[in-house]
Every structure is written in C-alpha cells, then in structure tokens.
Rosetta silent file (secondary structure, phi, psi, omega in degrees, C-alpha in Angstrom):
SEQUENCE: XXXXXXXXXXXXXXXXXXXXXXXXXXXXXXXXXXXXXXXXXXXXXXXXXXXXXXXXXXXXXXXXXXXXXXXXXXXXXXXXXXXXXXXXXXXXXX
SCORE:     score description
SCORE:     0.000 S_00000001
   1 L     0.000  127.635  170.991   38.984   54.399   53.188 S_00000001
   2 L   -51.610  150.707  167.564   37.079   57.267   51.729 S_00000001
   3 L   -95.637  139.234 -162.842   34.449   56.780   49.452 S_00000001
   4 L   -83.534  126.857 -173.318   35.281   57.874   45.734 S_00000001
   5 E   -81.206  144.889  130.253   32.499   61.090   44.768 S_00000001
   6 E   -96.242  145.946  179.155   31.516   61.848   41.111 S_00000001
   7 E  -100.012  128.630 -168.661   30.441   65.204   39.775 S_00000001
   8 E  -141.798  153.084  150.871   27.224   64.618   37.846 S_00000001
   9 E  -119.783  166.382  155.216   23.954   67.021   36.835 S_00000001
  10 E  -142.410  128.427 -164.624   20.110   66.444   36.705 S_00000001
  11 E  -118.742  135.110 -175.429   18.430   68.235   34.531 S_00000001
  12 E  -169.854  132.720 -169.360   14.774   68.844   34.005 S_00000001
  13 L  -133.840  143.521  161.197   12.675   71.369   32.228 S_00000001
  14 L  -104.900 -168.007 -170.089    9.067   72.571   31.890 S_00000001
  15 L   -89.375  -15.211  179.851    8.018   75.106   29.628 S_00000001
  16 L   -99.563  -24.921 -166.466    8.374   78.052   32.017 S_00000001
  17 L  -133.611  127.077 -175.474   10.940   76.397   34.049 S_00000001
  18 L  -118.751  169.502  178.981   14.282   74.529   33.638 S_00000001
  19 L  -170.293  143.646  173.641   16.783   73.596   36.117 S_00000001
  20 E  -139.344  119.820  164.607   20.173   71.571   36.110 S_00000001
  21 E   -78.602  108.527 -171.361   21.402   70.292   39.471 S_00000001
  22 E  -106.230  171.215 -174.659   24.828   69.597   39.808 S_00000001
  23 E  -162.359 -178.087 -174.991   25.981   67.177   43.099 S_00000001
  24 E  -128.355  141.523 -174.932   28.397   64.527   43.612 S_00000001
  25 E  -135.830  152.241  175.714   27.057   61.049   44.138 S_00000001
  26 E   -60.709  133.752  171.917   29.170   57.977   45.053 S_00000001
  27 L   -26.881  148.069  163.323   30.743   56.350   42.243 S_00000001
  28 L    76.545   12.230  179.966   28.820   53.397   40.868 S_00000001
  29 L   -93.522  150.445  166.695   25.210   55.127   41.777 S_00000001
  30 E  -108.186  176.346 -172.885   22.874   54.802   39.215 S_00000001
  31 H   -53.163  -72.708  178.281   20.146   57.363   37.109 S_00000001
  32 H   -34.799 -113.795 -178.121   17.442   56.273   39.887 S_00000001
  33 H     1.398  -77.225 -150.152   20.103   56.707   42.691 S_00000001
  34 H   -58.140  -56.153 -173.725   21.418   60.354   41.186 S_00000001
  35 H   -37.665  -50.766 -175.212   17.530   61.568   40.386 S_00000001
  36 H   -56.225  -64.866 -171.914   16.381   60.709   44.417 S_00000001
  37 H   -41.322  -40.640 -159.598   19.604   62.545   45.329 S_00000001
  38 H   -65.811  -30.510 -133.000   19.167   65.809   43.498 S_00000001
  39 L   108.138  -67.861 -149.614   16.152   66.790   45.062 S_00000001
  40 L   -64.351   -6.556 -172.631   14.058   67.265   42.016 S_00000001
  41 L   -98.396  -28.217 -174.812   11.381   64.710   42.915 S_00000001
  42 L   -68.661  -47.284  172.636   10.894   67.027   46.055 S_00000001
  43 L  -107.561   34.255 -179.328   10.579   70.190   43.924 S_00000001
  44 L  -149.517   75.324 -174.252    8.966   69.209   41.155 S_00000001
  45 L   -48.159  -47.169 -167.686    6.005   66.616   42.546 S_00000001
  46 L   -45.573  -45.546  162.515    4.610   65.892   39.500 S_00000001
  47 L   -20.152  107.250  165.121    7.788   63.796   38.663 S_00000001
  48 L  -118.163   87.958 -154.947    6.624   60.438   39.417 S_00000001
  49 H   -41.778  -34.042 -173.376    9.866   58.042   39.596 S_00000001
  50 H   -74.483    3.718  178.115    7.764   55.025   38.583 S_00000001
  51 H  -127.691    2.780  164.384    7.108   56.338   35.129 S_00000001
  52 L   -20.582   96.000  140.633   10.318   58.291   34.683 S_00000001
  53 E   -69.798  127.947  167.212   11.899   58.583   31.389 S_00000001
  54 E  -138.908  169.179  179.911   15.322   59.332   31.398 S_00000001
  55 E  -142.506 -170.378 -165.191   18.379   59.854   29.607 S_00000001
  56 E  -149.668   90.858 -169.875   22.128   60.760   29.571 S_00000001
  57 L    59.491   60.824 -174.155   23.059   63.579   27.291 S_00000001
  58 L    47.110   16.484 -179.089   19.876   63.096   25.404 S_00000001
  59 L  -113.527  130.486  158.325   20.486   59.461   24.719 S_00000001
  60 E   -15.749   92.382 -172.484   17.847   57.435   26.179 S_00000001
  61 L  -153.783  147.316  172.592   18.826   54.870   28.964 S_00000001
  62 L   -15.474  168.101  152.599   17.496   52.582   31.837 S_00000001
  63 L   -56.059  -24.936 -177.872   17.010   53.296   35.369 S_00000001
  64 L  -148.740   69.421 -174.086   20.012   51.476   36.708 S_00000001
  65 L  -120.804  129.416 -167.195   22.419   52.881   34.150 S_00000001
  66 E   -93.891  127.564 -174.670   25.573   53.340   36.064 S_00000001
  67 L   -80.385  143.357  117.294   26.544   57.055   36.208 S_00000001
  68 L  -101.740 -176.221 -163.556   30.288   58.641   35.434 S_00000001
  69 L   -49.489  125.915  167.746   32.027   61.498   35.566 S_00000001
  70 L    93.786  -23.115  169.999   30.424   64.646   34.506 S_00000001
  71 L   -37.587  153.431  172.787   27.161   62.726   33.339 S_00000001
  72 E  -136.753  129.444 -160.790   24.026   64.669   32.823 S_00000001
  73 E  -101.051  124.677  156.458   20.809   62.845   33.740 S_00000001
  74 E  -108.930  156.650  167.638   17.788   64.624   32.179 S_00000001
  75 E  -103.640  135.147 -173.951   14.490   63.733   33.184 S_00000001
  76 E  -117.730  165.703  165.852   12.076   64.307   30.348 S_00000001
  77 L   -48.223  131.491  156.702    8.004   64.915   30.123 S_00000001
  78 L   -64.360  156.583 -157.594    5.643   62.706   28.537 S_00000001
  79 L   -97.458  158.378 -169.465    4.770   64.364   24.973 S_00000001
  80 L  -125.333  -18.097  173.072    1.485   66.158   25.196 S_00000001
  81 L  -157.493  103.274 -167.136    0.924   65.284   21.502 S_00000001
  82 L   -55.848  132.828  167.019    2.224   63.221   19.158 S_00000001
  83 H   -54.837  -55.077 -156.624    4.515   64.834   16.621 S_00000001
  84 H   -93.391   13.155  152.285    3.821   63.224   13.871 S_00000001
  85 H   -91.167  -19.602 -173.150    0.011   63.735   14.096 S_00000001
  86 H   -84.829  -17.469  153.394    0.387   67.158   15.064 S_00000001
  87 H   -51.042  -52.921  178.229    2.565   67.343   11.327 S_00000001
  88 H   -74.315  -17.442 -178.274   -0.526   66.042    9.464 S_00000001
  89 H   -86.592  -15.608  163.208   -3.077   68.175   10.896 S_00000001
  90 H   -91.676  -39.735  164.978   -0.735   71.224    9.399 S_00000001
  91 H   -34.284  -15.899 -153.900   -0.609   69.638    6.449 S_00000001
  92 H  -100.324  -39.145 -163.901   -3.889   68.893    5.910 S_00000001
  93 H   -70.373  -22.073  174.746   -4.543   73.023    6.938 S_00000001
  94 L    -4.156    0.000    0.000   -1.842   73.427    4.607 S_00000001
C-alpha cells in the first residue's frame, strides 16, 4: 500500500531574504519532521532546530504539531529588540 503524501510549505524570512518551500511529506509528519525535510536548515545555517520557534499560519505551535493539508510552517527569528521598549524610547524622544 502506498503511503498517503500531503502538500505543505515552509516558510522563512530574513530581512533581505524570504523563501517558502513547498514539498509533500507523509501524512502524520510533524513541524520538526516537515522543517528537516524542506531543506532550510541546510540553506539557512543559522537556523538552529533546538531553539526553533515555529508556527502554522502565524499561530504559534509545538514541535510535534501534526501537519495537514496545505499547512504552512513558518520558522520565525528571535526579535532583535523588544517592541515594547523600542515604543518607549520613541516616546520618550517624542
């Protein structure tokens, strides 16, 4: 018996560069599972899967979050600044 495929992306942007991979991974693979597949840890080293945030159409979710059809796993950045300090220092400048 065949195994059943899903069509899924992974998506992950810098500030000069974005990319969305799409592939088909076996049903029942999870966000960890699809990310290793894509690639994306290969062309983007900095990606370091143990400290991975990710989500699924911008909503936050685990690591072993079971993918279906058409999901799109982004991987996001660590913040570089906190927003809501970088609000008060223009306020303050205001």
């Amino acid at each position: 018996m065949t195994e059943l495929l899903i069509d899924i992306e992974v998506a992950y942007a810098k500030p000069e560069e974005q990319v969305i991979l799409a592939l088909k991974v076996p049903e029942g693979s999870s966000v960890e599972q699809a990310i290793k597949a894509s690639g994306v840890l290969v062309r983007f080293p900095e990606i370091e899967l143990s400290g991975i945030k990710a989500g699924i159409f911008g909503n936050a979710c685990r690591m072993d979050q079971i993918l279906r059809q058409a999901d799109r796993v982004e991987i996001y950045r660590p913040l570089l600044h906190d927003p809501k300090e970088a609000r008060r220092q223009r306020a303050a400048k205001g």
